[in-house]
C-alpha positions in Angstrom: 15.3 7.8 3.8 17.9 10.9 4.0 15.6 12.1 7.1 16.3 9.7 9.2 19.3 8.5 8.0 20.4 11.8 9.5 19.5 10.0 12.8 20.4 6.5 12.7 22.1 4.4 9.9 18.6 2.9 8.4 20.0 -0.8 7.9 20.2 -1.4 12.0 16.4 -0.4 11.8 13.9 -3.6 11.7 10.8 -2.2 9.7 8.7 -4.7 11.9 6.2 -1.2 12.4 3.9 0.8 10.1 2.9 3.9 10.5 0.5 5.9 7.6 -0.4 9.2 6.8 -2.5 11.0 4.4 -1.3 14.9 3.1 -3.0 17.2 0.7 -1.4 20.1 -0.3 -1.6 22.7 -3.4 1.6 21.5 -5.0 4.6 18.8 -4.5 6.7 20.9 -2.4 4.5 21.4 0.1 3.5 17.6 0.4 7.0 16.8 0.4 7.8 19.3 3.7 4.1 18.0 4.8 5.3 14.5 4.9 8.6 15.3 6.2 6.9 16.8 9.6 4.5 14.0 9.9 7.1 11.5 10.4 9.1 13.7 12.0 6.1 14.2 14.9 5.5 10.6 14.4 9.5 9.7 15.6 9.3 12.4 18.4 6.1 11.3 20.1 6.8 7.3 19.8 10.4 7.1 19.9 10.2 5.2 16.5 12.6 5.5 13.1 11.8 4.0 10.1 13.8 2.7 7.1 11.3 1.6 4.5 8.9 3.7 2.5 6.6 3.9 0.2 4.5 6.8 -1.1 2.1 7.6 -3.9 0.6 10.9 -4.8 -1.9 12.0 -6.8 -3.9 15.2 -7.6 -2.3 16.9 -4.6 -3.0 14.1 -2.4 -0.3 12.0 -0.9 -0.5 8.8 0.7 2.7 7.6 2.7 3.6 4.2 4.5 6.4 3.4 6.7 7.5 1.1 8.6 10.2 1.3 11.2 10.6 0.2 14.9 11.0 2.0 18.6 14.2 3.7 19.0 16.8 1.8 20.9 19.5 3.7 22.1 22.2 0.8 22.1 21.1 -0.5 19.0 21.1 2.5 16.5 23.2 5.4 18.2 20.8 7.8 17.3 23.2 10.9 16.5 20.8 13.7 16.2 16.6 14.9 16.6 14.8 16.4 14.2 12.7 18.9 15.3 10.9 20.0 11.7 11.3 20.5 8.4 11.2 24.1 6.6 9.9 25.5 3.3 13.6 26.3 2.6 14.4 26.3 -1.1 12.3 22.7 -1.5 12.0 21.1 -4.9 10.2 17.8 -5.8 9.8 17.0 -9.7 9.4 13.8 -11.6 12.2 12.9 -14.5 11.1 10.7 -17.9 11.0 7.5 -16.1 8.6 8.6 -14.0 10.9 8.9 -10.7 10.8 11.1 -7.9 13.2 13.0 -6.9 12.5 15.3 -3.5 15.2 17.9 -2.0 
């Protein structure tokens, strides 16, 4: 949600799109920056941002939905573009009630 909130306040985004993709990776951190870059590439090649998502992972294998729509400039002043993201200082880990917490 953070990524593209960067771009586009995510409640003037309709999810009425879905877009999936599958990452495997050798731990969390890596799916995490995975992920990141495949909706990242996904929003650069169709034009698209997304504001609902939904994730599971399991034995280094992620599974990731969202849904989103096709960028429209009047509609959701898109401020910036984000061209990647980078192994820098990442950090996913899990607290006692089981959720997720990814920086």
């Amino acid at each position: 949600m953070a990524l593209c909130a960067t771009v586009t306040d995510p409640d003037l985004v309709h999810p009425n799109g879905l877009f999936e993709a599958d990452c495997h990776a050798p731990d969390d951190e890596f799916l995490h920056v995975d992920r990141l870059n495949a909706l990242i590439s996904e929003m650069s090649e169709h034009r698209t941002i997304f504001s609902k998502f939904e994730v599971t992972i399991s034995d280094g294998r992620l599974h990731g939905r969202a849904w989103g729509a096709t960028v429209d400039p009047a509609r959701h002043h898109p401020a910036v573009e984000v061209k990647g993201a980078t192994l820098t200082e990442p950090k996913v880990s899990r607290n006692a009630d089981e959720l997720w917490t990814a920086q």
